[in-house]
N, C-alpha and C positions, 0 to 999 in steps of 0.2 A: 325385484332386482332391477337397477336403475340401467337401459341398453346405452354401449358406447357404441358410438359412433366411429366411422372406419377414420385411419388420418388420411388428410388428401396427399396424394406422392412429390416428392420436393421436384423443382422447378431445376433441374440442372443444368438445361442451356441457358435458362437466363440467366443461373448465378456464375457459369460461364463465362458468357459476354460479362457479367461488371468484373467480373474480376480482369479480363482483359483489357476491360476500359483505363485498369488501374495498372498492367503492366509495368510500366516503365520505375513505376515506384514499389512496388509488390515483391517481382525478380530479385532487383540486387539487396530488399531488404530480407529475402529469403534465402538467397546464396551470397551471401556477402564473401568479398576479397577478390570478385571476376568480374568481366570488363563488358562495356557494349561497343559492339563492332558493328556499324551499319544496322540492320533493324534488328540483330541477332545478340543476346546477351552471353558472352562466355565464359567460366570457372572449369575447377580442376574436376567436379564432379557436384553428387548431390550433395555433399558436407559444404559446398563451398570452395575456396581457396582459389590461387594463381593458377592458371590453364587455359587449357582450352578442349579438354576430355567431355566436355556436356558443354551444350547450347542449348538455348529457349527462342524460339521465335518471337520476337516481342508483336509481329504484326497477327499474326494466326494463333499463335499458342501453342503452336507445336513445339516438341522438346525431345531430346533425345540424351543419353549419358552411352559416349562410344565406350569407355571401359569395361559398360556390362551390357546387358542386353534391356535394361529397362528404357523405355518411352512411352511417348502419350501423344494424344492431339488437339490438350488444352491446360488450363493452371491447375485445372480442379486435380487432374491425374498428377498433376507435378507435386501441389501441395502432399496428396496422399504418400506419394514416392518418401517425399524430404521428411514425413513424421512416420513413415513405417506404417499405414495405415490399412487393414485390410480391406477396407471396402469403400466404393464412394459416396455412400450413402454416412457411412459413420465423417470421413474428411467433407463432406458438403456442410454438417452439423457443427464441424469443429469452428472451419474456415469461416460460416456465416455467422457464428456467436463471438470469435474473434472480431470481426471485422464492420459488425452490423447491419447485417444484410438479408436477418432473418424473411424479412417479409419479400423480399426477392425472390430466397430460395422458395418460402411457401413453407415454410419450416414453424408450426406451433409452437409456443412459449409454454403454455399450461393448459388450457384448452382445449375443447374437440372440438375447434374450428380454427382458422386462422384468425391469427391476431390485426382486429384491425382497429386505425384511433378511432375512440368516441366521439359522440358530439359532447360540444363543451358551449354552449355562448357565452360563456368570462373569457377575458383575454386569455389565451395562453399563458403558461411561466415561461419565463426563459429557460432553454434548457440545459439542466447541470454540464457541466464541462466534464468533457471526455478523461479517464486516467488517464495519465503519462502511459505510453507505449515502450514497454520493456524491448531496449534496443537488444539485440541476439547478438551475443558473442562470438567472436571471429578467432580462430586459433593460429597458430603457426609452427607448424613441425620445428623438432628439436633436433638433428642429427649426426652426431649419434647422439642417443641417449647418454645424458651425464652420470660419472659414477652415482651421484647425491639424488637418483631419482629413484620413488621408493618402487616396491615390485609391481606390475601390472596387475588387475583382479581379472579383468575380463566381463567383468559385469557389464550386463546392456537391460535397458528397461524394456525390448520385447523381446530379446531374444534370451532363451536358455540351456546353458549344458552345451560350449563348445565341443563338434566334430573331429576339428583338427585343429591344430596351433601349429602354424608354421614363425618362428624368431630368424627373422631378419638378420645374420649377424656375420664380421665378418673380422678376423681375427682378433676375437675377444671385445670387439665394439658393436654394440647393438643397435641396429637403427630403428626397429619398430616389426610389428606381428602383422599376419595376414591370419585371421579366421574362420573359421569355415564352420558355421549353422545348416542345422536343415530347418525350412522352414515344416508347418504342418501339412500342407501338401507334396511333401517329398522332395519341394526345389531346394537345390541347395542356395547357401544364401554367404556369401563371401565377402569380408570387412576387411581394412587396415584398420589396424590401431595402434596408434603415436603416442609418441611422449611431443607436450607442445606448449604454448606457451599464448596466454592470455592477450591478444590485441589491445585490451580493455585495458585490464589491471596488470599485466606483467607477472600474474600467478601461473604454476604449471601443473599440469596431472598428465592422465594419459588420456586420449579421447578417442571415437569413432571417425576417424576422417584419415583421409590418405593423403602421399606425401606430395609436393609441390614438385616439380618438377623439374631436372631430370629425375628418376625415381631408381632408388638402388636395387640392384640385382640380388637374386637369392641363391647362398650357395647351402645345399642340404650338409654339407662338412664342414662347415663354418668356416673353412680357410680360402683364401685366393689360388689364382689355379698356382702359380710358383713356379711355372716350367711344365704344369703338366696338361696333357690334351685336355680341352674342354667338349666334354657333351653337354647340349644344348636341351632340354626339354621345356614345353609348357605345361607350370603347373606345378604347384610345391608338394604335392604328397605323392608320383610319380618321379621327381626329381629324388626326394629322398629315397624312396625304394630303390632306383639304379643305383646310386652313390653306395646302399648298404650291400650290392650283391658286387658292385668293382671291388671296392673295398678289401671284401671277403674274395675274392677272384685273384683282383691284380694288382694290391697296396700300392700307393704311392703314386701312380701314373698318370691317373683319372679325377677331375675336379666334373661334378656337372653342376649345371647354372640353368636358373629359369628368371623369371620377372613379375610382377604384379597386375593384376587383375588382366589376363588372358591374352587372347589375340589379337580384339582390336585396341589395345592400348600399346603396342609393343613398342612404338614411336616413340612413349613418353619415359623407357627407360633409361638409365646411363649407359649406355655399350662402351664408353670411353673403360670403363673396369677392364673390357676383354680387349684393349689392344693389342695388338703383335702377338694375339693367341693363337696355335692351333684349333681350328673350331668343328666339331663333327653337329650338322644338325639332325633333331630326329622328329620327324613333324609327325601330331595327330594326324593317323590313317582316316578323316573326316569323310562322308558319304552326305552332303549337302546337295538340294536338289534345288532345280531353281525356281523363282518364284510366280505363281499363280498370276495371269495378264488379268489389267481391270474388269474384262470380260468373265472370265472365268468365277472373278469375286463375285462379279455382281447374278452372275447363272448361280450361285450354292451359295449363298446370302441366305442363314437361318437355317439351313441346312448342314450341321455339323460332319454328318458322317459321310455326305456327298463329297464335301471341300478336303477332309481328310484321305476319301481314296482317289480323289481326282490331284491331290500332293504328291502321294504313293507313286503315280506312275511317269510323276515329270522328270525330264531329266536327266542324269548324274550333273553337276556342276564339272566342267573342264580339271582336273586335277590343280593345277596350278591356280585356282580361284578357290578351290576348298581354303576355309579360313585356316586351317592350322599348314596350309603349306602355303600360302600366302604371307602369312605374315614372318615364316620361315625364311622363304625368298628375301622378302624382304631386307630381315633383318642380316643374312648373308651378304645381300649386296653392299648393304652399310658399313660390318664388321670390314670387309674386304677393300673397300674402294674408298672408305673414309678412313679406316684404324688399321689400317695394315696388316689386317691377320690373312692368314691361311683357313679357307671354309671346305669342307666337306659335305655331302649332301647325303642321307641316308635311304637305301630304297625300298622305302614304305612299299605296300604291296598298292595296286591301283585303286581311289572311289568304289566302294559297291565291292568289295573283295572280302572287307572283314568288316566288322558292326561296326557304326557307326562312330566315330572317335576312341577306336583300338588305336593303343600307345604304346609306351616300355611299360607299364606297370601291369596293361593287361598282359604284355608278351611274358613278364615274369611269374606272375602271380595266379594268370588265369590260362597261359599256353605251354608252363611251366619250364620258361627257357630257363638254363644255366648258366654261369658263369662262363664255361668255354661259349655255348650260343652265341652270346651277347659282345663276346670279342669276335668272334667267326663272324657277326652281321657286322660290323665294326669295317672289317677287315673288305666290307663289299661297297664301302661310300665309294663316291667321284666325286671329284673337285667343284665346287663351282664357279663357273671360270667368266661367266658374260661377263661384257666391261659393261652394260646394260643391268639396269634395274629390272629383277627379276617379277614383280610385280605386275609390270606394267608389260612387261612383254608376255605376259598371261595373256593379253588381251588381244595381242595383234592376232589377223587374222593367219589363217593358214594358206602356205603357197598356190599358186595359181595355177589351172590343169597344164598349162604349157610347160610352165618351169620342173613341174614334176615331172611332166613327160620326160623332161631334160635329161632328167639322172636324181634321185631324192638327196636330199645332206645324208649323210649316215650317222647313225648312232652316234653322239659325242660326249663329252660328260658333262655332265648334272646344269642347267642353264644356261645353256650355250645358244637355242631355239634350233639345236638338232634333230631332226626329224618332220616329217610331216604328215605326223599322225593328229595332230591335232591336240596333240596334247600340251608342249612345249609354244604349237604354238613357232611364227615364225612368217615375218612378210618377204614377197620376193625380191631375191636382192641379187648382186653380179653374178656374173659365173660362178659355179662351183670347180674349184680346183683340189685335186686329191692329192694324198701324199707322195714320195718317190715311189718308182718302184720295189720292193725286196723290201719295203717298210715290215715291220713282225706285226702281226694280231696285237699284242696288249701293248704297241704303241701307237696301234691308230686311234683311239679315242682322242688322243692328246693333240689332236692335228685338227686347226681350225681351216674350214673348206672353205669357205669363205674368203678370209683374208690371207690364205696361204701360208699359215706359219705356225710354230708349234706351241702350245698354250702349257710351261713347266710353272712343275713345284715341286712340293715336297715329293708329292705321291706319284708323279713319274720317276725320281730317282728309286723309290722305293720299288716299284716295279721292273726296274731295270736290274735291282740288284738281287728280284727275284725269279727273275724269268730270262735275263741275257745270260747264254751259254759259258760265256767266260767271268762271268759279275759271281751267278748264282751258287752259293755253300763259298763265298770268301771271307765272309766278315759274320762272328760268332761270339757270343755272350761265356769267354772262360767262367765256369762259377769255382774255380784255385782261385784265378789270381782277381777275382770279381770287376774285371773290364774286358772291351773288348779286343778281339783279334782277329788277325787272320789265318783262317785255317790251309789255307793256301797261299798261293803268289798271289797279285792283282795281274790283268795282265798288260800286262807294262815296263820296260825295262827296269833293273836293277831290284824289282819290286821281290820281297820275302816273304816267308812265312813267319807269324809274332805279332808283336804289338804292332796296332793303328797308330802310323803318324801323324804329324801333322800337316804334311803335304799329301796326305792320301787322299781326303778329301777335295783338292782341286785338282789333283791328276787324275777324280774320279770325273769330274767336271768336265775337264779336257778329253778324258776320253769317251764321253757319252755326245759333243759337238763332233771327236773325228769321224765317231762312226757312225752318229744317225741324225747329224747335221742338227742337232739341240742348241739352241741359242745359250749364253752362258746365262748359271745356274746359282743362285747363289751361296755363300757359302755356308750360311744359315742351312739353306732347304738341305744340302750336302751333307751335311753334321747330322742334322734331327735325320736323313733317312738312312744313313749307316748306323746310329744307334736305333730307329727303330725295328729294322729288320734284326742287327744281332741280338737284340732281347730274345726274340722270337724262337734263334734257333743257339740256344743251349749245349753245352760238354763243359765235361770234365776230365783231361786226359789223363790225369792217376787211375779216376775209378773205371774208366775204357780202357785204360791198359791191365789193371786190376782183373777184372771182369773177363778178357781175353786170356789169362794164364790157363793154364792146363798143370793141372798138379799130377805128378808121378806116383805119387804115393806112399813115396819112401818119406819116413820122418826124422826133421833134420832141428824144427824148430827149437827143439829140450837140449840140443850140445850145440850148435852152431859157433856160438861164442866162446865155448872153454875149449874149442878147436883153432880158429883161427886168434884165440890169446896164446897159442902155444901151450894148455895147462894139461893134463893128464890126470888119472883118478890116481897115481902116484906122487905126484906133485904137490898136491894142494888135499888138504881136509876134507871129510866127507860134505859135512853143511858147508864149506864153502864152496863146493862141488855142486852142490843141489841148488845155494841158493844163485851161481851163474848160470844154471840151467832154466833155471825159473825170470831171470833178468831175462835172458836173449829171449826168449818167449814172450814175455809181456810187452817188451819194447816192439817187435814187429807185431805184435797185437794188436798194442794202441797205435801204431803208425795207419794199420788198415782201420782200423775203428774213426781215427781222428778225419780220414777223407769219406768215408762209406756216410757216417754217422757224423757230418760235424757239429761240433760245439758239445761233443759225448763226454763224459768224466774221465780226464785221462791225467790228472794233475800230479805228473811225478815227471822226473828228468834224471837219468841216468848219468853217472859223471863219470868217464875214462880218467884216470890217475896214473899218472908215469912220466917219466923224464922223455923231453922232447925228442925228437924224430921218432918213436914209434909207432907213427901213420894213426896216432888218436883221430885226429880233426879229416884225416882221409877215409876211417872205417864211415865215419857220421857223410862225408860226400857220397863214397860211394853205394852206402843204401838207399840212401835218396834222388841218387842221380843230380848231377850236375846242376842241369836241367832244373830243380825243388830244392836246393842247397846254399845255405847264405849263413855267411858268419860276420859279416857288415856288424861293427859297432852301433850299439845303440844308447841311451842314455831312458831307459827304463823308469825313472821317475817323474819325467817331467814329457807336458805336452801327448801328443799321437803320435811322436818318430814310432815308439815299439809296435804299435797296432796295425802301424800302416806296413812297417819290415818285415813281418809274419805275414799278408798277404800271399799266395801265391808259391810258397816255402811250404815243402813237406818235413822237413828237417831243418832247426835254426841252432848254431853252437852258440854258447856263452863259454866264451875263454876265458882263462885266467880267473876260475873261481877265488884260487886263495887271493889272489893280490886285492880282492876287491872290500870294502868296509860294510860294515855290520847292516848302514842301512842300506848298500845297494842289494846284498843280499834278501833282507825284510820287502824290498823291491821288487827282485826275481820271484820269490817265493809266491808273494802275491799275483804277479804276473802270470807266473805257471796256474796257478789257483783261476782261472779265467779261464770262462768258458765261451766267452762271448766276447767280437773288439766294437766296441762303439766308440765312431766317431765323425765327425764331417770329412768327407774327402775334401781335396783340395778342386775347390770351385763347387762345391757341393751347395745348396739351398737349404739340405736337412741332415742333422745327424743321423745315419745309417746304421745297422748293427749287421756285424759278420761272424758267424758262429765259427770259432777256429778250428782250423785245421791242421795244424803242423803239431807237431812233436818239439821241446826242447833238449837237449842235449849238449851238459855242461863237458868240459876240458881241464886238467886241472897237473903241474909238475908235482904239487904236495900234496901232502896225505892227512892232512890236517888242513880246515879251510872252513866250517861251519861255525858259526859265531854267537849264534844262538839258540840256545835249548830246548827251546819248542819248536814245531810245525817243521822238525827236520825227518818226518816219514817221508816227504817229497822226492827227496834226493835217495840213488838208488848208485852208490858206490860200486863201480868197477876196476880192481886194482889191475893194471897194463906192466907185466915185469918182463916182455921181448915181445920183437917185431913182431904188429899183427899181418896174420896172414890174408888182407885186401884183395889178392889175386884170385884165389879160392871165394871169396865173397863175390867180386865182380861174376866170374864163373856161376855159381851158383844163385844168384842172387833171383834171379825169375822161381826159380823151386822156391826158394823160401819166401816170397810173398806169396806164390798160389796157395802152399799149405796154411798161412797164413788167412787166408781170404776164405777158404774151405774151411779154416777153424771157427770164421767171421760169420761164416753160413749157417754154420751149426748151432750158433750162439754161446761159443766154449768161452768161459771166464776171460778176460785179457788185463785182472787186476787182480795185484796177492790177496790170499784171503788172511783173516785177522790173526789164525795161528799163523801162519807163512811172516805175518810181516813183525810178532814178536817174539819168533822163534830164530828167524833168519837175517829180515830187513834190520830191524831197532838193532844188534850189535852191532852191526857196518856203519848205521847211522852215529851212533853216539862216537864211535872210536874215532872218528873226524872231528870231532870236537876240538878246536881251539883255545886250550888252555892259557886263563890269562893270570899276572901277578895276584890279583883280587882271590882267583877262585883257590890258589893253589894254598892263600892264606889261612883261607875259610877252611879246608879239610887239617891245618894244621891246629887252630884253635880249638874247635869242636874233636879233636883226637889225642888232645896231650891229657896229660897226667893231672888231677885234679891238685891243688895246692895253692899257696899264696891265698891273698886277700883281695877286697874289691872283686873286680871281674874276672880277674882269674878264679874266683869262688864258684862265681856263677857258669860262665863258658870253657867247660873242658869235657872229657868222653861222657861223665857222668851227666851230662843237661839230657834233661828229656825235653824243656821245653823250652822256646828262646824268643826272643822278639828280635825284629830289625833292629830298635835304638842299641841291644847288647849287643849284637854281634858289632855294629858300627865301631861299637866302642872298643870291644875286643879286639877291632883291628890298628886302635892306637887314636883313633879320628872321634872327635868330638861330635856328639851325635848332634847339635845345632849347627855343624857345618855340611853334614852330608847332604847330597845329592841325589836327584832321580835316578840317575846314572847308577852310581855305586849299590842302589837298594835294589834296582831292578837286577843287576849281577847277581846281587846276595839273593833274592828271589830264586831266581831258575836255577842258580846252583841246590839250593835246597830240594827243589822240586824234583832236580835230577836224581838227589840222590839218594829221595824216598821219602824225604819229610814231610809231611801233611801240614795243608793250614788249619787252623783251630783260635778258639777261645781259650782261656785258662784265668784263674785267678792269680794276681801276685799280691802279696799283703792286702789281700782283703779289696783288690781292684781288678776288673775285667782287663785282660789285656788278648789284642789280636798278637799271633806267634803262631809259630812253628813245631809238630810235636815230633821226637823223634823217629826214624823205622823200627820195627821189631830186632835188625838184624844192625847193627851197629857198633864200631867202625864198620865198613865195608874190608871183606879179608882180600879182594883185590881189586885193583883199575880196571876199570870196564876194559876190554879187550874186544877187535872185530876178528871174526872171522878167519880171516888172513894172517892174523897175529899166533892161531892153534897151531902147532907141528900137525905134517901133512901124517905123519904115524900115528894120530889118536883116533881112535874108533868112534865113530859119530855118537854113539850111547855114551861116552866118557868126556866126549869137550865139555870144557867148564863149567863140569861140575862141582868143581872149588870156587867159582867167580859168582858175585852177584847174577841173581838171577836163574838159581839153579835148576829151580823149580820148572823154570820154563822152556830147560836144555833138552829135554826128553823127547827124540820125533814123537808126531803127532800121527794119524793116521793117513794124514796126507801126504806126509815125509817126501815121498818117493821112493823106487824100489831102488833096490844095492846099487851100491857104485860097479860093479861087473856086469849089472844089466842093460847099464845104458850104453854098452857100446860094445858085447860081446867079446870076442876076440880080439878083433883085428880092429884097434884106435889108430892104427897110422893108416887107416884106410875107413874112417869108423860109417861113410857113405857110402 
């Protein structure tokens, strides 16, 4: 067997040095689109592009990409970097067959020796001409992505099986992916990928390179904030996790925001997105140690595990030089001092407290905060207020022993260079001057010692209107009328209790300068901290006054109403006796239901009927109280006026049922049918949904008023024949919501059941029926006497089966001139009054029609109720009328009319 020979090891510094030799031309044809600056070459990174995120030293070879953590301290390492390379052994092989410089590197061709030339004594050839050099393509971000570009793969030719995909996007416009690989050693390995656009040829796909610069921000919600507080994190799968646990927490409130590739690029994002935002940051808890002196390198040089425990004990890094609160700083002072927002500073626990780069994701996922947690930490930021760049005053030294001696600054909020602990940081400067005297605890933060003055915003009013004695429980999040209020006076002349005006907000101003000498406020910061404190703190005064009854125990709910109607179990029929005991019941049912329980199924409206003045539209005030009572016109079809009128209304009348036409009706109907009001308030950003809470309750002089013959189970007729008795109501009115709320506890029915409502409801319902010329036609055709010829053959008592075109005809009208109108009539009359739809044949053709009831003519007009003599015994009402079968109490009837009020009915309480 023939022995090989060992290969000799490649020549690395020297293929070092040529490649440096060749810098100048090398660089920009390997990052093409970045510039040279002095002896330094700069691009957006290692893809190339506009920037200035990676530099090369063109005199040394050192290089560095500030975005990530990759560098080196010569081309060889750079080239490796740019092609993804894992070793410099395989990039020295590449680079020198590329470039020809085999015999440099010391790099075999075929051989087990180096290649070296022959002798030759012929002259030489001339040597063949080199290929053309395949220029490298240079891309250009596309952003946003255009509709016409196809979907990304994600494919990369070393990398496989992305980690995480984070889509850049931001209200439905996509600007490009950030991805996230592990490599085979456990690093993780994070790319943009663009949609982009050929230098060369003007073709596009999606590529590996990131974006030019300024570089858009990443919203895990995909929407902009819109008005609502921004959290700040680094880092897109972190970012998401918070966004999904507010979300679930506190809908609507919370946008968080991060940026592209980490901490030291944060410079090269767009901040201009978050102008004029609320901004809370929340910096990696980082534990960075500082770095090892040349001495030290050069003492444990080859020795791994010396140099690793001689790292272990250096150190902590200053808090404000840890990179994720660094760049945090940073970027607070920018938002603030360039874009006008409002920053908050979040108080991470110290360096060395919790493992190194604990965030929100571990605090959620691996410390198991909650939803309340994560607003409770929320609720502990401070402002950060320096007019100073927060960065850079990481650096200054800390106070001098004399000025310390002095008196220290005190604790202030979040970058001010309060303290001198050495953490903040902070040179010595003029006298310290303190606040007044009698200043409170949670106003001293806010008081610059320094310059003697007071440093507001938002989160001093908000504190003022938590902790000053006369501020604190005044302003409260109604969820009736869903805005806020004051639960009290402010204290301030003329000032009430009710709705927030709009001068409360600068009388809140003026009075936080009279009394703790505040420079004025704006009216901005004034607004946001009146609504964000009343969020906070929530009521409902129906269900606290609700909640507060005390029930007697006497039951009043089963007669309440056939007492103050003035009716007697002498007066009126047994089932129309039962079925207004069963009314007053379910209506203070669903009234306690509709606020306990809102947006619960309560879609029925009770309608008082009777000639004016009998305090109809006063029994509906007075159960509701004044106070939750509104009979304000509305126009029910069109626009939010109705959505927005129910706010805040325990009880809403609709008057003048009869006067009103078929479709405002179909209108109301639908309206009542709503369980939910969705709409944009006025000055709102999003449409809101408000699950209702009121009751309706119609009004009405006639007795007839329903116009259409479906979906009238809704409506729960109450016929009014003298003065109700209101006074007795006012009186008693607290007993019958407590028993009411007691019956709410127990979980007792507060809706009739199916016998109840076609044993009792359906006559009342139908007998308000609004008979019109059409219908009154229609029982006259279909019940005469059969005779004559044509249609008269067809449509008389004898039809069992009929179609719309005969009836049409039968009513004199040309069946090519009728109407949707006229057939939908002829429809629901039929429907009402038994007939079935069906097939059938006529001469030997399908026709759709109508088949008759079993029981036909009908032997009388439907009748409600109220129309029975008060002398017939509830086993005997109408049992001559349609519907006989279903006249018979059921088991749930209810017990005799003698038992529900024993003896004594003029006292039946």
């Amino acid at each position: 067997m023939q022995r090989r020979d060992d290969l000799p090891p490649i020549n690395f510094s020297a293929l070092a040095e040529a490649l440096l030799a060749r810098a100048e031309t090398l660089v920009p044809l390997w990052l093409q689109g970045g510039n040279i600056v002095g002896h330094e070459y700069v691009c957006a990174g290692l893809g190339g592009g506009a920037g200035r995120s990676c530099s090369v030293n063109l005199t040394t070879g050192a290089w560095a990409d500030f975005s990530g953590d990759d560098k080196g301290s010569d081309l060889l390492s750079l080239y490796a970097a740019i092609h993804g390379l894992p070793s410099q052994g395989k990039a020295a092989r590449q680079v020198a067959e590329e470039l020809g410089l085999e015999s440099i590197a010391g790099i075999v061709k075929g051989g087990n020796t180096p290649v070296a030339p022959a002798a030759n004594p012929r002259p030489a050839l001339p040597p063949k001409a080199a290929p053309p050099k395949k220029e490298r393509e240079t891309w250009t971000p596309i952003v946003p992505v255009p509709g016409h570009a196809p979907a990304p793969t994600f494919w990369h030719h070393e990398r496989k099986d992305p980690a995480h995909t984070a889509c850049y996007v931001v209200a439905g416009a996509v600007y490009g992916y950030v991805v996230r690989f592990i490599g085979s050693d456990g690093r993780k390995i994070t790319m943009p990928y663009v949609f982009a656009r050929s230098d060369r040829d003007g073709s596009c796909k999606w590529v590996w390179r990131g974006w030019d610069e300024p570089r858009p921000l990443y919203y895990p919600g995909g929407q902009p904030p819109g008005g609502r507080r921004v959290v700040l994190v680094e880092g897109e799968i972190k970012g998401e996790v918070l966004q999904s646990l507010l979300d679930a927490t506190d809908p609507g409130r919370w946008c968080v925001a991060s940026w592209p590739n980490g901490s030291k690029s944060w410079h090269k994002a767009d901040w201009s997105w978050l102008a004029g935002c609320d901004v809370l940051l929340w910096p990696d808890c980082d534990a960075k140690r500082e770095r090892l002196s040349k001495e030290q390198q050069q003492q444990t040089e080859g020795d791994a595990e010396a140099r690793a425990a001689l790292e272990a004990v250096q150190p902590l890094l200053p808090e404000a030089k840890q990179p994720g609160m660094a760049a945090m700083l940073g970027i607070g002072a920018l938002l603030r001092d360039t874009h006008g927002g409002t920053v908050g500073l979040l108080p991470i626990p110290a360096p060395g407290e919790r493992p190194d780069g604990w965030d929100a994701r571990d605090a959620i996922e691996t410390d198991g905060w909650t939803g309340a947690d994560v607003l409770a930490f929320f609720d502990r930021s401070r402002p950060l207020l320096a007019a100073a760049d927060a960065p850079a005053g990481a650096d200054a030294d800390p106070p001098a022993a004399g000025k310390a001696a002095q008196g220290k600054k005190r604790g202030g909020p979040v970058g001010t260079g309060a303290g001198g602990d050495g953490k903040t940081g902070g040179k010595a400067g003029p006298e310290l001057v303190p606040p007044r005297k009698g200043t409170p605890a949670w106003l001293e933060p806010y008081w610059d010692w320094e310059k003697a003055r007071w440093l507001v915003s938002r989160r001093v009013v908000i504190d003022a209107l938590e902790n000053d004695p006369d501020l604190a429980g005044v302003v409260a999040y109604n969820e009736l009328t869903n805005s806020i209020q004051c639960r009290r006076a402010w204290p301030w002349p003329h000032a009430k209790p009710g709705d927030v005006r709009n001068a409360d907000a600068l009388l809140l101003g003026k009075y936080l300068t009279d009394t703790y000498g505040l420079p004025a406020i704006s009216r901005a910061s004034l607004d946001e901290a009146i609504q964000t404190v009343a969020e906070a703190e929530r009521y409902h005064p129906i269900r606290e006054w609700l909640i507060g009854l005390q029930w007697d125990g006497t039951p009043r709910l089963g007669k309440w109403l056939l007492y103050v109607l003035g009716e007697t179990p002498q007066s009126i029929n047994a089932r129309l006796f039962e079925y207004l005991g069963l009314v007053g019941r379910y209506w203070l049912q669903g009234m306690v239901w509709r606020v306990m329980e809102p947006g619960c199924k309560f879609d029925y409206c009770p309608v008082l009927e009777g000639a004016g003045g009998l305090r109809k539209s006063t029994l509906v005030e007075v159960l509701a109280s004044s106070a939750f009572f509104s009979d304000t016109p509305f126009d029910m079809s069109h626009g939010k006026e109705a959505q927005e009128q129910v706010q805040g209304v325990w009880a809403y009348e609709i008057a003048e049922l009869a006067a009103m036409s078929k479709a405002d009706v179909n209108a109301i109907k639908a309206f009542i049918s709503s369980k939910v009001d969705r709409y944009r308030v006025a000055y709102g950003a999003t449409v809101e949904s408000f699950p209702r809470q009121c009751v309706l309750v119609g009004t009405t002089n006639e007795d007839t008023y329903l116009r259409d013959r479906t979906g009238n189970r809704r409506w729960w007729p109450v016929p009014v024949r003298h003065q109700i008795n209101t006074e007795w109501v006012q009186r008693w009115r607290e007993q019958l919501f407590a028993e009411a709320f007691a019956l709410y506890l127990q979980g007792e029915a507060y809706t009739p059941s199916p016998d109840q409502e076609q044993r009792l409801f359906r006559p009342m319902q139908d007998s308000r029926l609004v008979e019109t010329a059409v219908e009154s036609e229609l029982l006259r055709v279909l019940t005469r006497r059969p005779g004559g010829t044509g249609i008269l053959e067809i449509i008389n008592i004898d039809a069992k089966f009929v179609t719309i075109a005969q009836i049409v005809t039968a009513l004199g009208i040309d069946a090519a001139k009728s109407t949707p109108g006229l057939e939908g009539q002829i429809r629901g009359w039929l429907k009402q009054a038994g007939w079935t739809h069906g097939k059938q044949r006529i001469n030997g053709t399908p026709a759709n029609g109508y088949k008759r009831p079993e029981v036909w003519p009908p032997k009388d007009a439907v009748a409600g109720l109220d129309e029975e003599p008060a002398d017939v015994p509830a086993e005997q009402a109408g049992q001559d009328g349609p519907g006989a079968a279903d006249a018979a109490p059921s088991g749930d009837s209810g017990p005799p009319v003698a038992d529900y009020f024993g003896e004594g009915w003029d006292e039946p309480f």
